[in-house]
Structure formats: C-alpha cells, structure tokens
DRENDREN-628258 format. One record per residue: residue number from 1; x negated, y, z negated of N, C-alpha, C in turn. Coordinates in steps of 0.05 Angstrom, whole numbers, plus 5000, padded with zeros to 4 digits. Layout:
(NUM,(X,Y,Z),(X,Y,Z),(X,Y,Z))
...
//
This chain:
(1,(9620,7728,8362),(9645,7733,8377),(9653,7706,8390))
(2,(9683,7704,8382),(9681,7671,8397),(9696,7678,8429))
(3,(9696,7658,8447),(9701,7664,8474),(9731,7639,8470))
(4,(9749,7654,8490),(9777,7648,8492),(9771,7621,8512))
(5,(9774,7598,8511),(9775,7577,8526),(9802,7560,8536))
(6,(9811,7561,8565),(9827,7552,8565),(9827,7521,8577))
(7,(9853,7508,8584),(9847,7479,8590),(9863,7479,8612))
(8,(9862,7466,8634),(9885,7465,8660),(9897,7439,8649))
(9,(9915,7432,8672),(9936,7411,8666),(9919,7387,8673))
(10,(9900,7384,8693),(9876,7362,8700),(9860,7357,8685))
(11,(9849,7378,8666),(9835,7373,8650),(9843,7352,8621))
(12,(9860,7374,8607),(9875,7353,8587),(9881,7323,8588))
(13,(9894,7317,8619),(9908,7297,8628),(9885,7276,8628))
(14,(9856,7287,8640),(9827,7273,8630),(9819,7265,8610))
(15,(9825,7286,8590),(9813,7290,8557),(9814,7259,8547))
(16,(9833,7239,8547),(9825,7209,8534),(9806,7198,8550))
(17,(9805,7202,8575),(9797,7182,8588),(9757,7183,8585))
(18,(9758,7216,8581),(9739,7223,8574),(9728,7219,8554))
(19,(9744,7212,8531),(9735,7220,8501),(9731,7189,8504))
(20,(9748,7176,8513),(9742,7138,8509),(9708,7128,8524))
(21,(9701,7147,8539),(9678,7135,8557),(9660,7147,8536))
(22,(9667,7173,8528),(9633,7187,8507),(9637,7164,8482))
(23,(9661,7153,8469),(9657,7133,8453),(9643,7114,8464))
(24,(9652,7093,8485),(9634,7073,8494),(9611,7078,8497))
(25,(9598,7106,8508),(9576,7108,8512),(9561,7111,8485))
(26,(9566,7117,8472),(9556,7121,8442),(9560,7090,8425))
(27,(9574,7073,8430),(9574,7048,8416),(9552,7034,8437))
(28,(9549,7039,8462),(9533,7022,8480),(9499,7034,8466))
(29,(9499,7057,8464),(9468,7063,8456),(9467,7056,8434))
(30,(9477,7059,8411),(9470,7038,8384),(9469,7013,8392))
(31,(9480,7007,8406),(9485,6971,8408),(9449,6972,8426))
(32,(9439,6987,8437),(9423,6979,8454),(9406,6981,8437))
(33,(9399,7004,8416),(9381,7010,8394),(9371,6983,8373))
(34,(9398,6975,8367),(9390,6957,8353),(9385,6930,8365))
(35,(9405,6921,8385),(9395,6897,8386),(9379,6896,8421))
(36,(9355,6915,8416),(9339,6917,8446),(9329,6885,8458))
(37,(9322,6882,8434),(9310,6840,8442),(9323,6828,8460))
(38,(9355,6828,8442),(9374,6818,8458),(9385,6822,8485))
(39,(9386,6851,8492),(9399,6863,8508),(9371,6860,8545))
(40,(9346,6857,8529),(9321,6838,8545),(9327,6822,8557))
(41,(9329,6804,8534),(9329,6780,8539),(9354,6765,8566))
(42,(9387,6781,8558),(9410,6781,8570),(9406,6785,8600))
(43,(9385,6810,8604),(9379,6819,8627),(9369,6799,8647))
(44,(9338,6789,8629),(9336,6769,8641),(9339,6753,8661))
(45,(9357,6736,8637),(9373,6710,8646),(9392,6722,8663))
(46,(9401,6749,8667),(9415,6739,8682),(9409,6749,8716))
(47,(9385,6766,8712),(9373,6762,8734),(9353,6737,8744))
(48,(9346,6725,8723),(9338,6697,8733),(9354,6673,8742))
(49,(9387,6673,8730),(9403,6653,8744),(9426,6668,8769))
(50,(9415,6681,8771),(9424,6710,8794),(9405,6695,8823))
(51,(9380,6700,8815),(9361,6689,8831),(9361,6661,8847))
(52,(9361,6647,8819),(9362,6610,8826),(9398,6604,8845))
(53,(9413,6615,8839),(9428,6606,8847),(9439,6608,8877))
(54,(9429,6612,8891),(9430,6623,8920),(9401,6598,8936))
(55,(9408,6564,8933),(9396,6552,8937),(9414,6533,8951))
(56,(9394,6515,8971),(9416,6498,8989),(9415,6469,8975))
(57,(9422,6441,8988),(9416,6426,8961),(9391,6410,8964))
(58,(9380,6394,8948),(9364,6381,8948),(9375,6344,8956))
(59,(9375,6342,8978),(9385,6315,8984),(9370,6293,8984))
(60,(9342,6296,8984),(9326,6269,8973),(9338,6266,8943))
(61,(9344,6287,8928),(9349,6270,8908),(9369,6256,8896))
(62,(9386,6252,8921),(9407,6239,8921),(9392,6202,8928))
(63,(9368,6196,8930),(9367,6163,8932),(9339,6170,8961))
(64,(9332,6141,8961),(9312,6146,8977),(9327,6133,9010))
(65,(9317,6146,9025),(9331,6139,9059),(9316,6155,9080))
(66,(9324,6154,9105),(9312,6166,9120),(9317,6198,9113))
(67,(9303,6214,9123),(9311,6243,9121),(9308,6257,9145))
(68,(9324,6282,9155),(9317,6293,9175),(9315,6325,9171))
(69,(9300,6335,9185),(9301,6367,9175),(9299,6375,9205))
(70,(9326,6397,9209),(9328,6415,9228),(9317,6433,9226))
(71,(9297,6440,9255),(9283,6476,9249),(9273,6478,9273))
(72,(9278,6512,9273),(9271,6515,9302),(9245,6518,9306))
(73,(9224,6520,9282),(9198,6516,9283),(9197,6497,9291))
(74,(9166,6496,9309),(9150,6474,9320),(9124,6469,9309))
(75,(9126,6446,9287),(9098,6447,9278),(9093,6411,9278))
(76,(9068,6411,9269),(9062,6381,9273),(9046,6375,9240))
(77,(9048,6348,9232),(9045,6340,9210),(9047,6301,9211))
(78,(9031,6297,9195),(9028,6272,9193),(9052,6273,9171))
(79,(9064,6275,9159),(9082,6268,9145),(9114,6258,9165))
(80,(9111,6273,9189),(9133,6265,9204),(9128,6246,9229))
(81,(9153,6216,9214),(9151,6196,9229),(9156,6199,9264))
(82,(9181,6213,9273),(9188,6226,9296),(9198,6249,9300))
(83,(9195,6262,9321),(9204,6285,9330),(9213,6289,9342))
(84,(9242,6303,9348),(9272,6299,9372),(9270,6324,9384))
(85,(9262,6324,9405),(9276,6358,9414),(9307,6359,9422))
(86,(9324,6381,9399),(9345,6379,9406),(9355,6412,9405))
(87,(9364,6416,9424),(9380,6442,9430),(9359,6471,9425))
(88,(9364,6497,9403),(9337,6501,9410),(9320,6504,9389))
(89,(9314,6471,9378),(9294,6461,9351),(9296,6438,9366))
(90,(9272,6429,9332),(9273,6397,9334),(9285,6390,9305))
(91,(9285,6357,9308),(9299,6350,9281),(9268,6332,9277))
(92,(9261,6329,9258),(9236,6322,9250),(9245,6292,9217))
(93,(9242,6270,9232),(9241,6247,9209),(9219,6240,9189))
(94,(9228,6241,9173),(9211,6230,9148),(9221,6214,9132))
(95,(9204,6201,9109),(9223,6187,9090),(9230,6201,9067))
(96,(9255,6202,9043),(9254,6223,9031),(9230,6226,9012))
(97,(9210,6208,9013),(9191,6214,8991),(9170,6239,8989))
(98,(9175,6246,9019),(9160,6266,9035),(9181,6292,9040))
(99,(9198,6284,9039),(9219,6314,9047),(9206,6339,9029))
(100,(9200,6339,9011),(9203,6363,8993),(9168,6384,9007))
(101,(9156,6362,9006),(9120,6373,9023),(9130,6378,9052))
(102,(9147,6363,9068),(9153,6377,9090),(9171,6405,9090))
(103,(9195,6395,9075),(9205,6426,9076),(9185,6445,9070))
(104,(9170,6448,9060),(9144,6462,9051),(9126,6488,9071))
(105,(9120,6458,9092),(9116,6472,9114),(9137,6491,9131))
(106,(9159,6494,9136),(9170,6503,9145),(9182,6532,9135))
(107,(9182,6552,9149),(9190,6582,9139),(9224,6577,9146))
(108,(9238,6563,9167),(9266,6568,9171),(9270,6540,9178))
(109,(9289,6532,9159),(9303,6504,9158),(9341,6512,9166))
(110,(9341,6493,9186),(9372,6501,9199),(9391,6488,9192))
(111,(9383,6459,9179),(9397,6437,9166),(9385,6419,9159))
(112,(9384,6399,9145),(9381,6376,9141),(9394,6354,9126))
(113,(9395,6328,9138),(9410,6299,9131),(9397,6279,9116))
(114,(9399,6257,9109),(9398,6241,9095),(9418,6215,9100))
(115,(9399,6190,9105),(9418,6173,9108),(9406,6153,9085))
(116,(9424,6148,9068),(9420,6133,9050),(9430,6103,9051))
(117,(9420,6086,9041),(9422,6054,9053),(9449,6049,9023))
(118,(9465,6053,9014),(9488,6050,8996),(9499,6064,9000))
(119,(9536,6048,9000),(9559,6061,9005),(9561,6083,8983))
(120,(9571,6104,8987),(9574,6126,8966),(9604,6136,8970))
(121,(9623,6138,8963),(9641,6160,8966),(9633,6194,8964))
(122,(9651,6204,8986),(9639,6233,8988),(9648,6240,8961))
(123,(9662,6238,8953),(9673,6252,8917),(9647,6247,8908))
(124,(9630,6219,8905),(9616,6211,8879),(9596,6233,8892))
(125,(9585,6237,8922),(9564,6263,8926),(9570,6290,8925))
(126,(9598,6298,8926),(9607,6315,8921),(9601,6330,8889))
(127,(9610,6309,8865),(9614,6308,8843),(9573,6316,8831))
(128,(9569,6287,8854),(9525,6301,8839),(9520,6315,8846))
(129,(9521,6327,8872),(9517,6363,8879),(9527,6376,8872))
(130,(9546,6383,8863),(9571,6398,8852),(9586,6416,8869))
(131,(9592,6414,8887),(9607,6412,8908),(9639,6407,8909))
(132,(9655,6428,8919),(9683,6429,8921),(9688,6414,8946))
(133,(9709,6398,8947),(9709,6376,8968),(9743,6398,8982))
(134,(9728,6407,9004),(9748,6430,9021),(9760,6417,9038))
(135,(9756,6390,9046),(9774,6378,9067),(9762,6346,9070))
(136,(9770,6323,9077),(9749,6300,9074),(9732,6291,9090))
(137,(9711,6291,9076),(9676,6285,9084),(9674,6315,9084))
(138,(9684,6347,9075),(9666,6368,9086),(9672,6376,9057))
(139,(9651,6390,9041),(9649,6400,9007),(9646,6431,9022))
(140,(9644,6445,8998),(9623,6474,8994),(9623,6482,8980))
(141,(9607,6499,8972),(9590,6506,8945),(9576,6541,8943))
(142,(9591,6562,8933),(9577,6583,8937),(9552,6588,8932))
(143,(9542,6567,8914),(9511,6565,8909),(9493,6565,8932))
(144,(9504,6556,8949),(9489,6547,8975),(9485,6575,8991))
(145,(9454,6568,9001),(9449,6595,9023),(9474,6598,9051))
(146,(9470,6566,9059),(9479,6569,9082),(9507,6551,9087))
(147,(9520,6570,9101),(9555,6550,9117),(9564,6566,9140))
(148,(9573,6546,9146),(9594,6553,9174),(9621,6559,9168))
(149,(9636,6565,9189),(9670,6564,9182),(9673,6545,9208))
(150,(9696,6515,9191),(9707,6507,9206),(9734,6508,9203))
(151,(9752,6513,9227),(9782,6514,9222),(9799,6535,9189))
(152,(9775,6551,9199),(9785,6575,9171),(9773,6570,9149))
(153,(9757,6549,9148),(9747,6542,9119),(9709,6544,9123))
(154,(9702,6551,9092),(9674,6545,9089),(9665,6523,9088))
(155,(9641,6523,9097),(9632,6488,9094),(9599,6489,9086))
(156,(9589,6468,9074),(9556,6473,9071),(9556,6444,9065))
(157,(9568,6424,9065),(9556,6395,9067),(9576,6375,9081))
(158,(9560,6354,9087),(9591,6334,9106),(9579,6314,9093))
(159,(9585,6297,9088),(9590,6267,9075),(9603,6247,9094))
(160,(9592,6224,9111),(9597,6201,9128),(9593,6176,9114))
(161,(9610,6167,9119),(9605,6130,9120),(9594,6115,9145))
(162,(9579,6096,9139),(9570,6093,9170),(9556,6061,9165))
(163,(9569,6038,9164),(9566,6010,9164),(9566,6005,9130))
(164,(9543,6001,9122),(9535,5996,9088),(9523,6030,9082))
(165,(9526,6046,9092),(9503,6066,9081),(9519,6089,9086))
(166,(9511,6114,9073),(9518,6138,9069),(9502,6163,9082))
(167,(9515,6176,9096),(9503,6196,9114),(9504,6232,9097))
(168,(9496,6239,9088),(9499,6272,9073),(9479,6284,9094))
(169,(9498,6312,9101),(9471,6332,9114),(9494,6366,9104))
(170,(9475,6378,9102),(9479,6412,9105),(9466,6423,9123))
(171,(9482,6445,9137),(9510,6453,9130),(9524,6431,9145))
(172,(9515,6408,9157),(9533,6393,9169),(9510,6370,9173))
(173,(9520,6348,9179),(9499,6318,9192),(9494,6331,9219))
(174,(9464,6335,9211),(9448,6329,9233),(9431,6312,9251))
(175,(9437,6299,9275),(9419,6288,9280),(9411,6255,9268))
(176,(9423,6249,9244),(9424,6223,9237),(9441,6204,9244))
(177,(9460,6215,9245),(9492,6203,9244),(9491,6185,9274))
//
C-alpha cells in the first residue's frame, strides 16, 4: 500500500538546496575514498602551517648587535651582560649570538630590540621580516603573536635610525633606543 506524501511550500522551496548538499556530500566521500593519502596529507600541512604561523620575529637574525629582551620574569644567567629594572620587568642585554638560548630561558617575553651597528632602511627590515610598513618606522604582520594599537592602527615592530646604526624591536623598541 503506498502512503499519500505531501510537500509544504518550505519544503520544496529547500528541495535544491538540499539535493545540491546530498550531491556535494556524495562527491566529497568518493573524493575522500580515493584520494585518502592526499586528503592526510592536506590536513596536515595545514595544520602544521596553522601552527608555525602565529610566531613573533626572530631579530638576531637580522645581523649581529646588541640585543635586549623584555620580561617580567626575573631570572639570572651568565649569558646576560646587564640587567635594567624597568617598570614592572627587566630588560636583560646580551649579544645576539646568545639571544636565541636566552629567550629560552624565559616562559613570557614582552618585547625585544636589537641594535644593529649598519644603517638599514625600515623598508629593507620591513621587506626581510615580511612586514607591512603601516606608518613610518612602525610595520605589522598578522603572523606575529603580539601588537598594540597605536592611533587606530596595529603595530608589532618599529624600525629607528640612530647615528650609523639601526634600531628594530617588537612590538615596539625597547629599552635600546
């Protein structure tokens, strides 16, 4: 015995939108069937450059100079030449050959600078970090963990000139300048 089925006016008015998603969903599971390797692999990567990319920059490797790292940790280390108490951290000097074993030690970094002994234009540090130059001497970069807002805008690096030498810090020059 067959049963009388009817359709309302909502329903019908659904019926493509419906019928288009059970298609996609049926081309998406073959597609997943066959190419599973791929569809791995896709995952992945793109949870792995999902991951990496939410990093602040690496400014020793912009040249070797003094370095400074802001943190409100207080710790002590032969790797750091001096130690500033300023506001409520210290800024802690090293040379950059050592920045990367000092950041190390530290669980919360608030900023850090770099004063490099060659003129640089902020473009040419802008351009090696890859950095959008938002106003001059200040970049930013959504890659970056951390920024401020100044005057309505994002910021996560500042770029100075300062005699023969070049000053870079995030989210701003700290303490070198």
């Amino acid at each position: 015995m067959w049963t009388k089925f009817t359709w309302t006016r909502h329903e019908v008015a659904l019926l493509p939108m419906n019928l288009s998603l059970y298609v996609f969903a049926g081309f998406c599971q073959k597609l997943l069937y066959m190419k599973l390797p791929l569809y791995i692999a896709l995952c992945i990567s793109l949870i792995y450059y999902s991951s990496a990319a939410a990093e602040n920059p690496r400014l020793e490797l912009l040249g070797s100079g003094e370095y400074a790292i802001y943190s409100r940790e207080n710790i002590h280390s032969p790797l750091v030449t001096r130690r500033v108490a300023s506001g409520i951290g210290f800024i802690y000097y090293t040379d950059s050959g050592n920045a990367a074993e000092l950041r190390a030690k530290f669980d919360i970094i608030d900023g850090e600078s770099i004063v490099l002994p060659a003129a640089f234009s902020a473009q040419q540090i802008f351009r090696k970090l890859g950095y959008r130059e938002v106003s001059p001497g200040y970049g930013y970069s959504p890659r970056a963990k951390t920024s401020i807002t100044s005057d309505g805008q994002r910021i996560n690096l500042q770029v100075a000139s300062r005699n023969n030498s070049t000053v870079v810090g995030w989210p701003v020059i700290l303490g070198v300048y």
